[in-house]
N, C-alpha and C positions, 0 to 999 in steps of 0.2 A: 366366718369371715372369708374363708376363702371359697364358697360359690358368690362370694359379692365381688370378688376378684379378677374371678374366671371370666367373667363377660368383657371386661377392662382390659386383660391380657391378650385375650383371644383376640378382640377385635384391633388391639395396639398390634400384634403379629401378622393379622391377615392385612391389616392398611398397610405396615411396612415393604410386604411381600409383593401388596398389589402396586400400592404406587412408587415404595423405593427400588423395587426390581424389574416388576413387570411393567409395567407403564416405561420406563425408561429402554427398555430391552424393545418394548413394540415402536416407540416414535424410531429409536435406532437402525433399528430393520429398516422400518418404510422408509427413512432419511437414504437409507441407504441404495435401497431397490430404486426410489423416483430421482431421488438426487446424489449420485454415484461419487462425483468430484469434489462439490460441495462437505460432502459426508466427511469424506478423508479430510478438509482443512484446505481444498483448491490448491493443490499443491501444483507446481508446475517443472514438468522433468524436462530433461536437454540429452538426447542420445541416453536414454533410459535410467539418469541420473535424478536427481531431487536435486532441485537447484535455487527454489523459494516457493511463496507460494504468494498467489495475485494478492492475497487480503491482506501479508503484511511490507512494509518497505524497506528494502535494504539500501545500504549508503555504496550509490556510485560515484565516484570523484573525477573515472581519467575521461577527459576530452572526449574524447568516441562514444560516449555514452549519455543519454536522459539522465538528467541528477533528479533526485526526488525533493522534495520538500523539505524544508531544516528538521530534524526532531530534538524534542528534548527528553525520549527514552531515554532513561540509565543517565550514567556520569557522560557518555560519550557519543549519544545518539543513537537511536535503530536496537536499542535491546528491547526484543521482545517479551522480556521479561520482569520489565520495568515501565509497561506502558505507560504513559502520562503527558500532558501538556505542560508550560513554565506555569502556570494560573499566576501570570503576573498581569497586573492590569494595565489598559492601555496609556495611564499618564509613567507608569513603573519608569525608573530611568535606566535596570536595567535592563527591563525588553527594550526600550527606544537605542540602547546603545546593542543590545543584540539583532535588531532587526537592518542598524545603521550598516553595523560589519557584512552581516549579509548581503544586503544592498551593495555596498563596494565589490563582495565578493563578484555577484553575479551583472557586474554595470557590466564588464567587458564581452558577455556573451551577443548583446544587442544594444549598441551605444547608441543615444537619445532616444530610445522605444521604452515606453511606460515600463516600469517593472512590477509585473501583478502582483498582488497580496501572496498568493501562496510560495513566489519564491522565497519570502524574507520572513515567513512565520510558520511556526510549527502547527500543524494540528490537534487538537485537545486529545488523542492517542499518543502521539508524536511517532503513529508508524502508518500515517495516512497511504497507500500502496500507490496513490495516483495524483497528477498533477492537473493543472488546467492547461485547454488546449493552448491559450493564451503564454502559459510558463513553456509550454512545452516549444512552442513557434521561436520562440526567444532564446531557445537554445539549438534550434538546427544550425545556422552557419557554423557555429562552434563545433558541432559534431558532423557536419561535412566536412571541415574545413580537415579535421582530425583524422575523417575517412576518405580523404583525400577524393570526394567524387563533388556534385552539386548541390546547393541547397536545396533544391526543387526535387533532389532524390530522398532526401532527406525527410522532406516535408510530406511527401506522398504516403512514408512508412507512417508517420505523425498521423495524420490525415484516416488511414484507415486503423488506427487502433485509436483514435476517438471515440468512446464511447458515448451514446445520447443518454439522455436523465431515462430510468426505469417507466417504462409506461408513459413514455413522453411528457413526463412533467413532476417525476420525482428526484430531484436531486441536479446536479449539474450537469453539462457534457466534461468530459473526463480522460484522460490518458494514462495507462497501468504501465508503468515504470519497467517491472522488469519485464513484460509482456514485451513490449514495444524494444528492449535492448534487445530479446532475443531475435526478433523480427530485422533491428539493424545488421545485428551479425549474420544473421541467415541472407541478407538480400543485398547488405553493403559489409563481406567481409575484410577485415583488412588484417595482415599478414602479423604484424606485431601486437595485436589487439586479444589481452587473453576472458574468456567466454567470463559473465558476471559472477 
């Protein structure tokens, strides 16, 4: 019985070894060698610190700053440990009275300018890291206004952290949230304004 075993064992050992170790150890290396930042989780430092990273969103509230998208991470938003979307559906009354509050929240950033979808709904993550150029334009007066310079300053930093759809036709154009705060404070710093 047990040379009928041994082939079954053997081969159960050497698959383990090949694909649950090795195989993972080699894409890791190469992830690592070709795609460096990536590899780590894109993490994004500030004066040699770890301060978030581009793939997930953290909640900015004060004025001087690109707010992200609403999430419904966690009980309170933005845990990334609780990824997830409301999965309520669009007649739901209480996403229509979650997306209303939002909407109120965010009317005063740009009053009678359409307010796009991504301000007032979460994304099926609810740590989408990026906003549209559209949400993001709707909040520069707010955040000049806050950094005491021009909206036209404002909109420039906006403007060059727009990102286009991957290969020019995957996905949206786009704006990386804490990317683009870092870029505010570095180019429009303001003296009581503390780093994200």
């Amino acid at each position: 019985m047990l040379s009928e075993l041994r082939p079954a064992i053997v081969a159960t050992l050497f698959f383990t070894l090949l694909l649950g170790v090795g195989y993972p150890l080699l894409v890791t290396g190469v992830a690592k060698v070709a795609f460096p930042a990536q590899a780590e989780g894109s993490l994004i430092r500030k004066d040699g610190k770890v301060v978030g990273s581009a793939l997930i969103a953290q909640n900015f509230t004060k004025p001087e700053y690109l707010h992200p998208r609403p999430s419904a991470a966690g009980s309170n938003g933005y845990d990334p440990t609780s990824s997830s979307g409301t999965n309520l559906g669009p007649t739901n009354p209480a996403l229509i009275k979650q997306v209303k509050t939002a909407a109120d929240g965010v009317r005063g950033d740009a009053p009678g300018v359409a307010i796009p979808p991504d301000a007032v709904t979460s994304s099926a993550s609810g740590l989408d890291p990026d906003v549209s150029p559209a949400n993001a334009a709707r909040q520069a007066a707010r955040i000049a206004a806050a950094r005491g310079v021009a909206s036209g300053e404002v909109q420039k930093i906006l403007d060059a952290h727009t990102q286009a759809p991957w290969l020019g036709v995957f996905g949206q154009p786009r704006v990386n949230v804490l990317q683009t705060n870092l870029a505010l404070d570095a180019a429009l710093p303001r003296a009581q304004a503390k780093g994200p």
